[in-house]
mmCIF file of the N, C-alpha and C atoms, coordinates in Angstrom:
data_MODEL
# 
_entry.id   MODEL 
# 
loop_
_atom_site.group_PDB 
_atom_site.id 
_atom_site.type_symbol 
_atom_site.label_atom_id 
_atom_site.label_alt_id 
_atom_site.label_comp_id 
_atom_site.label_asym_id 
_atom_site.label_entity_id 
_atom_site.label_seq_id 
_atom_site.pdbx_PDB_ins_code 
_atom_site.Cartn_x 
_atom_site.Cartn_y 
_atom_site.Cartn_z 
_atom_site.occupancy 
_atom_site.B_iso_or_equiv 
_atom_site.pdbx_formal_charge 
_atom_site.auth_seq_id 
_atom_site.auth_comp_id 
_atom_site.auth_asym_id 
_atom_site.auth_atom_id 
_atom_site.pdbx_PDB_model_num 
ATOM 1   N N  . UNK A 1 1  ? 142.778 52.201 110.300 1.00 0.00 ? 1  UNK A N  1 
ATOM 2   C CA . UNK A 1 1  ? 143.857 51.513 110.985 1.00 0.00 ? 1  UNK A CA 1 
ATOM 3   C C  . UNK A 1 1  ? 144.099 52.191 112.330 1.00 0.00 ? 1  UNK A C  1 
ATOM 4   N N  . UNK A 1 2  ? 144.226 51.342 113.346 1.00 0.00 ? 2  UNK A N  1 
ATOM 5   C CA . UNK A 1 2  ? 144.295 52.081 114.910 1.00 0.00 ? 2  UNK A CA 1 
ATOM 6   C C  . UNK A 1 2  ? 145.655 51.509 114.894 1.00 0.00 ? 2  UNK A C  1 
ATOM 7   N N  . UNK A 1 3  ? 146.463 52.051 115.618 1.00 0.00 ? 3  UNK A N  1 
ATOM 8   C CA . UNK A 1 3  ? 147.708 52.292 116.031 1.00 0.00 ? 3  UNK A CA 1 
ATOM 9   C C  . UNK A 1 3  ? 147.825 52.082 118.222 1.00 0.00 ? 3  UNK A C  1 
ATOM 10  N N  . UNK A 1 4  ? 148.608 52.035 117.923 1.00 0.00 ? 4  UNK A N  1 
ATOM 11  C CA . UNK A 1 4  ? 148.971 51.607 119.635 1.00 0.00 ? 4  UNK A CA 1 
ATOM 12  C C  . UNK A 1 4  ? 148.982 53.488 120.256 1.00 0.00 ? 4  UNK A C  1 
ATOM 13  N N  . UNK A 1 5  ? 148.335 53.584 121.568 1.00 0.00 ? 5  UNK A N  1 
ATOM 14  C CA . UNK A 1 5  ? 148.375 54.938 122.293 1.00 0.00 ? 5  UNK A CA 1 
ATOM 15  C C  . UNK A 1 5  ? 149.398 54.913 123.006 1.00 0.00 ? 5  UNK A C  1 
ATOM 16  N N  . UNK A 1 6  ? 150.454 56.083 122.603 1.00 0.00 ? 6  UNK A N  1 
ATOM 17  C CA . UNK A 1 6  ? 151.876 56.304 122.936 1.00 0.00 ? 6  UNK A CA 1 
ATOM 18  C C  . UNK A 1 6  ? 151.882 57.724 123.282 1.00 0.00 ? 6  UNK A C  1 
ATOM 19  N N  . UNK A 1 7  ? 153.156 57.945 124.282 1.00 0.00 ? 7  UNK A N  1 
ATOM 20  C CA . UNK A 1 7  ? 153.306 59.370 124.606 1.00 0.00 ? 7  UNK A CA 1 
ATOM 21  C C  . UNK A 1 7  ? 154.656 59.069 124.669 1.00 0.00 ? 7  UNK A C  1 
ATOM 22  N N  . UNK A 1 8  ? 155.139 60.540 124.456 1.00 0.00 ? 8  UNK A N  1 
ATOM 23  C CA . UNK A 1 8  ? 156.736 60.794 124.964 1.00 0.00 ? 8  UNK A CA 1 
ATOM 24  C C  . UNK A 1 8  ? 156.848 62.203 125.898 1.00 0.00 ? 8  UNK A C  1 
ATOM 25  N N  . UNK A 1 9  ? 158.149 62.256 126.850 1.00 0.00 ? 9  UNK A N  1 
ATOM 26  C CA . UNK A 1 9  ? 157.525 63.272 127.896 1.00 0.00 ? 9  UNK A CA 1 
ATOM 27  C C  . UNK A 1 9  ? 159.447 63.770 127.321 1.00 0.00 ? 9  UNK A C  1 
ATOM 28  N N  . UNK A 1 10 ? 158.667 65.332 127.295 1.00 0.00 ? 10 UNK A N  1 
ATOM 29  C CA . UNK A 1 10 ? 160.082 65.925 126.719 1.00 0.00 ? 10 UNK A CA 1 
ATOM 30  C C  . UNK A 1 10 ? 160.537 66.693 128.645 1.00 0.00 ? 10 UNK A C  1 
ATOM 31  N N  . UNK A 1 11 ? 161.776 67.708 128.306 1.00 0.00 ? 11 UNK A N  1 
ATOM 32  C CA . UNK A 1 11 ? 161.762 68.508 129.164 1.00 0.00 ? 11 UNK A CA 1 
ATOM 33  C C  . UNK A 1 11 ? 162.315 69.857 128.525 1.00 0.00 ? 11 UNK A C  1 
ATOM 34  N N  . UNK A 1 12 ? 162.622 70.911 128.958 1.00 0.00 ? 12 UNK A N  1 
ATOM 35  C CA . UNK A 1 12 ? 163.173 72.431 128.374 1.00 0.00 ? 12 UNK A CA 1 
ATOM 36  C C  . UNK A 1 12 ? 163.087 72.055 127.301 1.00 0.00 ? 12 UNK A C  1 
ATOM 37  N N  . UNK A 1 13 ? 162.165 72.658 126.595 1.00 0.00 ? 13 UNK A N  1 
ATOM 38  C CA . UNK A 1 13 ? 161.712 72.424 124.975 1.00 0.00 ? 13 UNK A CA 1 
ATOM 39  C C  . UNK A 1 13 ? 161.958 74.257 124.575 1.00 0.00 ? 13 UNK A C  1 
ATOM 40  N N  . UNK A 1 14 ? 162.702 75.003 124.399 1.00 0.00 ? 14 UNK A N  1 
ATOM 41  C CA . UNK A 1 14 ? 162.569 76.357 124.266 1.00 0.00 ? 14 UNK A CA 1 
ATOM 42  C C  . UNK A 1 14 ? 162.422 77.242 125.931 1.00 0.00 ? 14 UNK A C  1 
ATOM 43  N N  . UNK A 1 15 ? 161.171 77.975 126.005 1.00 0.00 ? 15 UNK A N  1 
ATOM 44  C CA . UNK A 1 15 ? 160.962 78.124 127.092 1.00 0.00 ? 15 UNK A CA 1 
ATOM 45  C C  . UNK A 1 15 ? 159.741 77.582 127.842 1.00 0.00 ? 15 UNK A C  1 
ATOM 46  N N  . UNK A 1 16 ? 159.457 76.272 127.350 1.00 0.00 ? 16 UNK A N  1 
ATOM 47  C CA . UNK A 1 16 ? 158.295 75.403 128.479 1.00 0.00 ? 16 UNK A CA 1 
ATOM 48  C C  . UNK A 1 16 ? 159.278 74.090 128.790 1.00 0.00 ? 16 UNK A C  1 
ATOM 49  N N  . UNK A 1 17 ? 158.838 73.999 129.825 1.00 0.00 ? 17 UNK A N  1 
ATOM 50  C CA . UNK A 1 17 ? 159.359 73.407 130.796 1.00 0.00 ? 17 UNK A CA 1 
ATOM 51  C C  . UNK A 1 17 ? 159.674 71.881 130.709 1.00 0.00 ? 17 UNK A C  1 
ATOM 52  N N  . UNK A 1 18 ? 158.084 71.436 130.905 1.00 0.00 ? 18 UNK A N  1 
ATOM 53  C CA . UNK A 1 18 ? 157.909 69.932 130.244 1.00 0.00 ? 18 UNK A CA 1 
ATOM 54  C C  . UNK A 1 18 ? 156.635 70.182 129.147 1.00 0.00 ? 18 UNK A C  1 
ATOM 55  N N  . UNK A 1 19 ? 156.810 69.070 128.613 1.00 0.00 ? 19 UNK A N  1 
ATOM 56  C CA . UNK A 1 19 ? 155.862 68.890 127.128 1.00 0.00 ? 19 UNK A CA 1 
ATOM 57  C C  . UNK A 1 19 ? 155.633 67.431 126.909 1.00 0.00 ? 19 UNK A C  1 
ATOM 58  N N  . UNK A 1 20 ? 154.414 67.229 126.568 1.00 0.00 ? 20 UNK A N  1 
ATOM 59  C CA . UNK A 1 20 ? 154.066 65.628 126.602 1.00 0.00 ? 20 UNK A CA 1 
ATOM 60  C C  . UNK A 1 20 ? 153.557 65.481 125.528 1.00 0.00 ? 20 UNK A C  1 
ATOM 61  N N  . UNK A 1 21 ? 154.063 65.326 124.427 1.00 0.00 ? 21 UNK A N  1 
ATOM 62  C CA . UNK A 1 21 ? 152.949 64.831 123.084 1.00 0.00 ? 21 UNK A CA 1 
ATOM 63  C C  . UNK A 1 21 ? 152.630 63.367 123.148 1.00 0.00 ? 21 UNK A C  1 
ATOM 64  N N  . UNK A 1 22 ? 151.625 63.247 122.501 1.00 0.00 ? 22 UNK A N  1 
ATOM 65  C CA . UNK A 1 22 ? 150.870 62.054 122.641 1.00 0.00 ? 22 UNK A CA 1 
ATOM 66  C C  . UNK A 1 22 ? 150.222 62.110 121.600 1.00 0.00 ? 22 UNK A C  1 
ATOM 67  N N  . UNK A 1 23 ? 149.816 60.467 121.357 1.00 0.00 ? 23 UNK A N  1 
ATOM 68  C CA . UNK A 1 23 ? 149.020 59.945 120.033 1.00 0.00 ? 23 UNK A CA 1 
ATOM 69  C C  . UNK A 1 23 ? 148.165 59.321 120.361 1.00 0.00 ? 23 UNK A C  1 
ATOM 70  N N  . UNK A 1 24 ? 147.024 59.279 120.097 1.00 0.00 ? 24 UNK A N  1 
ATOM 71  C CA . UNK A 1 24 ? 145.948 58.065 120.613 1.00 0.00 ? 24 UNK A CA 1 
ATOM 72  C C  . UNK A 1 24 ? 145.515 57.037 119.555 1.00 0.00 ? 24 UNK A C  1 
ATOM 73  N N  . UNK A 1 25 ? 146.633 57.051 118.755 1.00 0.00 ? 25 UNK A N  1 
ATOM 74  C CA . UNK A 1 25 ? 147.096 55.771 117.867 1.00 0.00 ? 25 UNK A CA 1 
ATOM 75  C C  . UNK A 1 25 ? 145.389 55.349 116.859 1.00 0.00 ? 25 UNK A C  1 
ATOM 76  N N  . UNK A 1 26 ? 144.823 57.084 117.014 1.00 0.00 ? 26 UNK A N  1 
ATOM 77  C CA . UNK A 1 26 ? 143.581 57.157 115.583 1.00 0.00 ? 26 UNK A CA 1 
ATOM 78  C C  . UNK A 1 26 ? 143.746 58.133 114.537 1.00 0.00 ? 26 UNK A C  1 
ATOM 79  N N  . UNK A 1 27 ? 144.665 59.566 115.225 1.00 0.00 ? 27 UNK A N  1 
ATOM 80  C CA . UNK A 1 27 ? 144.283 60.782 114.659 1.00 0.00 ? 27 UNK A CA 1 
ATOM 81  C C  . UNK A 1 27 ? 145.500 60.840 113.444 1.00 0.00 ? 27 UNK A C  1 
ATOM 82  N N  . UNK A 1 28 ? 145.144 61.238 112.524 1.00 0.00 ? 28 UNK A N  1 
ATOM 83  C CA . UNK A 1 28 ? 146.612 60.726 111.194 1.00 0.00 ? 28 UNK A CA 1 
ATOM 84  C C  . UNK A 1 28 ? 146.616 62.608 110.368 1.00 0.00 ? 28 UNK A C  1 
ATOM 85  N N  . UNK A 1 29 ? 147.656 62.727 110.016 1.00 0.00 ? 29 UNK A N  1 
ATOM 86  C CA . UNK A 1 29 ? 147.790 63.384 109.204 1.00 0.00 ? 29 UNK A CA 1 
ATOM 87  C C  . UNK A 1 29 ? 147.162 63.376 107.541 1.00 0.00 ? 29 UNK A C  1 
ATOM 88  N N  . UNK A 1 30 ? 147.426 63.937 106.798 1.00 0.00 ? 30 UNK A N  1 
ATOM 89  C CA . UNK A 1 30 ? 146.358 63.868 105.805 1.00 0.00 ? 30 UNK A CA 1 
ATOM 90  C C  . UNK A 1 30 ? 147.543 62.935 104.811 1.00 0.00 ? 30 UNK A C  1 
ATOM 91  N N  . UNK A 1 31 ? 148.966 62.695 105.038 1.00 0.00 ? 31 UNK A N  1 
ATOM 92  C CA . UNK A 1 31 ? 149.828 61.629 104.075 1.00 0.00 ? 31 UNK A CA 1 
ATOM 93  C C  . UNK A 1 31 ? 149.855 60.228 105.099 1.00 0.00 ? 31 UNK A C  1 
ATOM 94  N N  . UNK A 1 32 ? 149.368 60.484 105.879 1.00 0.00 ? 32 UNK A N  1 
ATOM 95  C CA . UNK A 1 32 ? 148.796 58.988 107.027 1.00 0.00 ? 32 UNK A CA 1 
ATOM 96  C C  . UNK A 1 32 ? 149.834 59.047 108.114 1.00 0.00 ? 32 UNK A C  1 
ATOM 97  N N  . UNK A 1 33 ? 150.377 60.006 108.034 1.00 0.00 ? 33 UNK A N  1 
ATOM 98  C CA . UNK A 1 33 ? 151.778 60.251 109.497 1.00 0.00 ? 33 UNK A CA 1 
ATOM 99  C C  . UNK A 1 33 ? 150.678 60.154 110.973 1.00 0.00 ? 33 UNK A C  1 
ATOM 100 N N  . UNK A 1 34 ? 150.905 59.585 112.060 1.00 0.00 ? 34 UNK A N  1 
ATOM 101 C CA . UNK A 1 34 ? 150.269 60.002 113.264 1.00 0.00 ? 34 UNK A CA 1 
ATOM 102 C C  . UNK A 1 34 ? 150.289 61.272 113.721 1.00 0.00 ? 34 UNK A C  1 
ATOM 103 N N  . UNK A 1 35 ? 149.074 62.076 113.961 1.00 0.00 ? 35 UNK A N  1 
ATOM 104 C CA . UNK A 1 35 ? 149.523 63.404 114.734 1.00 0.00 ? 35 UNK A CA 1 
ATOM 105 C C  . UNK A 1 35 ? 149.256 63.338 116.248 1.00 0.00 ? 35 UNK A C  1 
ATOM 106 N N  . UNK A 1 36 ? 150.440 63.932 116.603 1.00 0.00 ? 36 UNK A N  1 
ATOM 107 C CA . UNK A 1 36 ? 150.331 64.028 117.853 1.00 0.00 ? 36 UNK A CA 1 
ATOM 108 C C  . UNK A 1 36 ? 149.440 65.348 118.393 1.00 0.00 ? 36 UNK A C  1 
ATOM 109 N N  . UNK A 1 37 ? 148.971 64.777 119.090 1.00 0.00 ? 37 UNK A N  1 
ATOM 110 C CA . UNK A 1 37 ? 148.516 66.069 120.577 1.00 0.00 ? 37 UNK A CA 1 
ATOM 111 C C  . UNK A 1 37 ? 149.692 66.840 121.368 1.00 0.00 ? 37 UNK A C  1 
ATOM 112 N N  . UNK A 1 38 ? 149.380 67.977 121.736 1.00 0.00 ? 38 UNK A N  1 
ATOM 113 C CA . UNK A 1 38 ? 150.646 68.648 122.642 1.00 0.00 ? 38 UNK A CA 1 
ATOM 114 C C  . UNK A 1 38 ? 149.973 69.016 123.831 1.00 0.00 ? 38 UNK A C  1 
ATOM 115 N N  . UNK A 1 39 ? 150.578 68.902 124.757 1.00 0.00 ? 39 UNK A N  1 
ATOM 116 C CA . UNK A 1 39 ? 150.507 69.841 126.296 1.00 0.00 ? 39 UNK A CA 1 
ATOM 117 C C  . UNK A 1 39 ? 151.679 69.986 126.741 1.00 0.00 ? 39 UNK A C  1 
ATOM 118 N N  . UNK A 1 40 ? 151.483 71.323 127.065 1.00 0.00 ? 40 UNK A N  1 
ATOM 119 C CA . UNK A 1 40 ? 152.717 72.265 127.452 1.00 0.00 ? 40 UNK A CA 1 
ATOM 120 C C  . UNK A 1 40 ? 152.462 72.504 129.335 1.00 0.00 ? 40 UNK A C  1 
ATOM 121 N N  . UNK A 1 41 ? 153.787 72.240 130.253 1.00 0.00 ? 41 UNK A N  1 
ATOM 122 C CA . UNK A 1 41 ? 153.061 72.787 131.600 1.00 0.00 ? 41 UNK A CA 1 
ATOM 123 C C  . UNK A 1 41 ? 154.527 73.075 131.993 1.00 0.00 ? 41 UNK A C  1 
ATOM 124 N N  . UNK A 1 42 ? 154.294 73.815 133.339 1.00 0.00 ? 42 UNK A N  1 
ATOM 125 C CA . UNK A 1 42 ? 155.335 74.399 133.865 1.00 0.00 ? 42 UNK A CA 1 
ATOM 126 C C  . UNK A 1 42 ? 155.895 74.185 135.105 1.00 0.00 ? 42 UNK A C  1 
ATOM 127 N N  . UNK A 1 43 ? 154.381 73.202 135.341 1.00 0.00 ? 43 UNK A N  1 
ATOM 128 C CA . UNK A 1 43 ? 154.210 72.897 136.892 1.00 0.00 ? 43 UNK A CA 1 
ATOM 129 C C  . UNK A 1 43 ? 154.607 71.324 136.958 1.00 0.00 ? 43 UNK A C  1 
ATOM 130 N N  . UNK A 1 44 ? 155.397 70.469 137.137 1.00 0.00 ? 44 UNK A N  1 
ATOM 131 C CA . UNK A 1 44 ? 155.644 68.994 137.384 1.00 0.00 ? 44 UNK A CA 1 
ATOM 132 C C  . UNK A 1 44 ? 154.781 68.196 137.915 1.00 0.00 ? 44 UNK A C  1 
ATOM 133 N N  . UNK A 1 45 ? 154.239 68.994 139.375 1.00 0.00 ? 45 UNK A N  1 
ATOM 134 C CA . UNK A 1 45 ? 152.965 68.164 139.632 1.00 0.00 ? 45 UNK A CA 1 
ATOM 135 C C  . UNK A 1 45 ? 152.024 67.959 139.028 1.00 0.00 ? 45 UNK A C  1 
ATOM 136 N N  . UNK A 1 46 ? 152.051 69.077 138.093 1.00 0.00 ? 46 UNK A N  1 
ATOM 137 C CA . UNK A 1 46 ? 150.180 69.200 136.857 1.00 0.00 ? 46 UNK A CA 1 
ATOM 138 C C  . UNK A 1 46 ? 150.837 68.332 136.173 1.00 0.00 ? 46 UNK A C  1 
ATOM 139 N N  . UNK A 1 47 ? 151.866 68.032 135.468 1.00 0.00 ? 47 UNK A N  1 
ATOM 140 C CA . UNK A 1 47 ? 152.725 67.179 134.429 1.00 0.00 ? 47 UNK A CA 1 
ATOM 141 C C  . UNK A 1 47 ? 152.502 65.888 134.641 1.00 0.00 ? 47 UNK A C  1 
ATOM 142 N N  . UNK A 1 48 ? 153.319 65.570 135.937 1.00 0.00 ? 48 UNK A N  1 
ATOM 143 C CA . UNK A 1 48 ? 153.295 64.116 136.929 1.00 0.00 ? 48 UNK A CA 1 
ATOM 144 C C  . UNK A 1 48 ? 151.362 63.402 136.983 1.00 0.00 ? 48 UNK A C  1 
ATOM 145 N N  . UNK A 1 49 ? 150.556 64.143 136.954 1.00 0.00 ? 49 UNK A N  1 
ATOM 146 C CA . UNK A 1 49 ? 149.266 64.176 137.123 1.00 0.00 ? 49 UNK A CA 1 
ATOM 147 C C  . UNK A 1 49 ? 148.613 63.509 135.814 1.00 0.00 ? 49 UNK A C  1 
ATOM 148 N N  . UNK A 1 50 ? 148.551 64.501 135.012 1.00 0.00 ? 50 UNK A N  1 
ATOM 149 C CA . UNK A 1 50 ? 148.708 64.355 132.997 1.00 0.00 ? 50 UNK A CA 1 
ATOM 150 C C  . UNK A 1 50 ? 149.067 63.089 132.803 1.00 0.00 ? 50 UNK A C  1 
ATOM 151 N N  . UNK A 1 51 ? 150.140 62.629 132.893 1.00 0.00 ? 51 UNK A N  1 
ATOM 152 C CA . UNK A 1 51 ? 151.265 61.418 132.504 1.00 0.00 ? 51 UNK A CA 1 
ATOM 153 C C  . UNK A 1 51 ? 150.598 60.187 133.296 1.00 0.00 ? 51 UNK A C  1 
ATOM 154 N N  . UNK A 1 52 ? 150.208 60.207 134.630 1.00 0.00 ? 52 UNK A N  1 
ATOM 155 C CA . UNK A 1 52 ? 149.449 59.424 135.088 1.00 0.00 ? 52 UNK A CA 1 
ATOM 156 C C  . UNK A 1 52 ? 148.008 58.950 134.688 1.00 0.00 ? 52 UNK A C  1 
ATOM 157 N N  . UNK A 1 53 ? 147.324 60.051 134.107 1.00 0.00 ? 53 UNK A N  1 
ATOM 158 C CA . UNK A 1 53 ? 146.420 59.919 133.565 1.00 0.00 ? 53 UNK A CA 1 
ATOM 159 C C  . UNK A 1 53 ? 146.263 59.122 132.048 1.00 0.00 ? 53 UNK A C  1 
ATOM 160 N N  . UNK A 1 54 ? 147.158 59.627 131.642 1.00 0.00 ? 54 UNK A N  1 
ATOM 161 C CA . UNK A 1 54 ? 147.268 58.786 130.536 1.00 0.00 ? 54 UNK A CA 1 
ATOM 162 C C  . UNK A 1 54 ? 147.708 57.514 130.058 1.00 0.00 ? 54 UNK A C  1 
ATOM 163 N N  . UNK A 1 55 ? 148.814 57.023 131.375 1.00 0.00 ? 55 UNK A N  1 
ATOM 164 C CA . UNK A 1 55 ? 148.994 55.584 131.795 1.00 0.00 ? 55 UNK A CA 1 
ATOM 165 C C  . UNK A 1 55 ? 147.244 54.969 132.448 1.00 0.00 ? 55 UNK A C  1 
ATOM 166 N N  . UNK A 1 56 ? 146.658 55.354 132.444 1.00 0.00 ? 56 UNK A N  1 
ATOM 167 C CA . UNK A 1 56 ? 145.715 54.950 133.331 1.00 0.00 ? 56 UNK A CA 1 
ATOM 168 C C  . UNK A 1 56 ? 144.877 54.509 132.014 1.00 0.00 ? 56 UNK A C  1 
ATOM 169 N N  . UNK A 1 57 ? 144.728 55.539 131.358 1.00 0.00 ? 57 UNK A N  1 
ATOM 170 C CA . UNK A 1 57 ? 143.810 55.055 130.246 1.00 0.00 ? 57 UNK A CA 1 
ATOM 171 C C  . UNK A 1 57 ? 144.457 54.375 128.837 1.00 0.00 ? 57 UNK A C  1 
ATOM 172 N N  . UNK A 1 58 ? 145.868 54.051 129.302 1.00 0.00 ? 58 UNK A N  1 
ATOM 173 C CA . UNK A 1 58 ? 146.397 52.618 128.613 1.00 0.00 ? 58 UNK A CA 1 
ATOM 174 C C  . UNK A 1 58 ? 147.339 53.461 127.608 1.00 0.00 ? 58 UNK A C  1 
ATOM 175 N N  . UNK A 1 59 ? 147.648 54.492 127.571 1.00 0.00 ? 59 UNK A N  1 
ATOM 176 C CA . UNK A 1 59 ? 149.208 55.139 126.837 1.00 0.00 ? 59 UNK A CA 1 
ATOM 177 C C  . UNK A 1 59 ? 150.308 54.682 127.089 1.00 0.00 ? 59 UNK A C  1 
ATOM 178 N N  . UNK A 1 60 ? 151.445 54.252 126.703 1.00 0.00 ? 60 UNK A N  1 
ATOM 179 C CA . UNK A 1 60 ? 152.866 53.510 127.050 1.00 0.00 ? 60 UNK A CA 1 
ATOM 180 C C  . UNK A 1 60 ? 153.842 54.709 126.287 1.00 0.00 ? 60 UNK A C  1 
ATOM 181 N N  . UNK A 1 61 ? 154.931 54.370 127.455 1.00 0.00 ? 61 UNK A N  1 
ATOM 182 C CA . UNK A 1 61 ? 155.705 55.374 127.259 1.00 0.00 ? 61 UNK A CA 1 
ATOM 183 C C  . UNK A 1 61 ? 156.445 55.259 125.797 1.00 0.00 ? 61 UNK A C  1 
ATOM 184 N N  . UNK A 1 62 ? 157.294 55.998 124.792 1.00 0.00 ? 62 UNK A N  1 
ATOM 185 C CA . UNK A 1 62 ? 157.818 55.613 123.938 1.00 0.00 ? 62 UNK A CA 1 
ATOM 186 C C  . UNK A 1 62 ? 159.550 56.263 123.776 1.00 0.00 ? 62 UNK A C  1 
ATOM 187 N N  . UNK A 1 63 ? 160.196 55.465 123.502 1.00 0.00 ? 63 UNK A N  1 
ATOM 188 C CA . UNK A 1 63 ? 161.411 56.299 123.197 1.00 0.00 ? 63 UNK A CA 1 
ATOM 189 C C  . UNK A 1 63 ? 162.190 56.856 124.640 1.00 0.00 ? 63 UNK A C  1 
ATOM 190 N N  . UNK A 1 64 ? 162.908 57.391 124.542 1.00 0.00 ? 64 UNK A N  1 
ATOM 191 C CA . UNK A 1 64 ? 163.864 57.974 125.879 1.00 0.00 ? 64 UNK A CA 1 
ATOM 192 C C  . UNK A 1 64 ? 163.367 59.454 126.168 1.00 0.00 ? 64 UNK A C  1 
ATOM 193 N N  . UNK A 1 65 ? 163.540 59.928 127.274 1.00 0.00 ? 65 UNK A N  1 
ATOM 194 C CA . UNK A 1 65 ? 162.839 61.132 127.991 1.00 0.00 ? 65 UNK A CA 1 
ATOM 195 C C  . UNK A 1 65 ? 164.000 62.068 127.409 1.00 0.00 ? 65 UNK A C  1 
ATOM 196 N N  . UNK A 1 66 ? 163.510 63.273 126.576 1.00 0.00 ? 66 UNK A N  1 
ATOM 197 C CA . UNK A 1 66 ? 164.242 64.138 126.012 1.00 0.00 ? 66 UNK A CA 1 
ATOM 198 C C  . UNK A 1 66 ? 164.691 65.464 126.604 1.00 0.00 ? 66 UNK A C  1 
ATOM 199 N N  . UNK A 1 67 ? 165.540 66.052 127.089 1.00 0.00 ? 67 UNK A N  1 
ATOM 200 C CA . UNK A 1 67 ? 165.768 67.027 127.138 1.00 0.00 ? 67 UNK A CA 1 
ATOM 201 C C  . UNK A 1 67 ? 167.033 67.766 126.297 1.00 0.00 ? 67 UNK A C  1 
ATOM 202 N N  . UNK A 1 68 ? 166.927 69.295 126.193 1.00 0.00 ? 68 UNK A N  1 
ATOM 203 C CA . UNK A 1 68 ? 167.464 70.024 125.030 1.00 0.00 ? 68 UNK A CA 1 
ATOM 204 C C  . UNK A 1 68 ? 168.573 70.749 126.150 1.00 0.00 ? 68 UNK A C  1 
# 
């Protein structure tokens, strides 16, 4: 079962900055939960870059932009 490719873009998660997990709506946990991917950055432009990239290759945003 493929699933739709989703990301959510956090911000101050502890001490990283921004954090983007993402699913590429194949990879499942072993009780069938989606697992996400993580990237951690510190830099906005490397972030802003990432996030673009992954709109590009058809990821949609999900949920509201989180910060703690």
């Amino acid at each position: 079962m493929i699933g739709a490719k989703c990301y959510r873009l956090q911000y101050r998660i502890g001490r990283a900055r921004y954090v983007v997990s993402y699913h590429d709506g194949r990879k499942r946990h072993a009780d069938g939960s989606p697992f996400y991917d993580l990237r951690i950055f510190a830099n906005n432009r490397v972030c802003t870059q990432f996030v673009r990239a992954l709109q590009a290759d058809g990821y949609r945003e999900t949920g509201a932009r989180v910060s703690a």
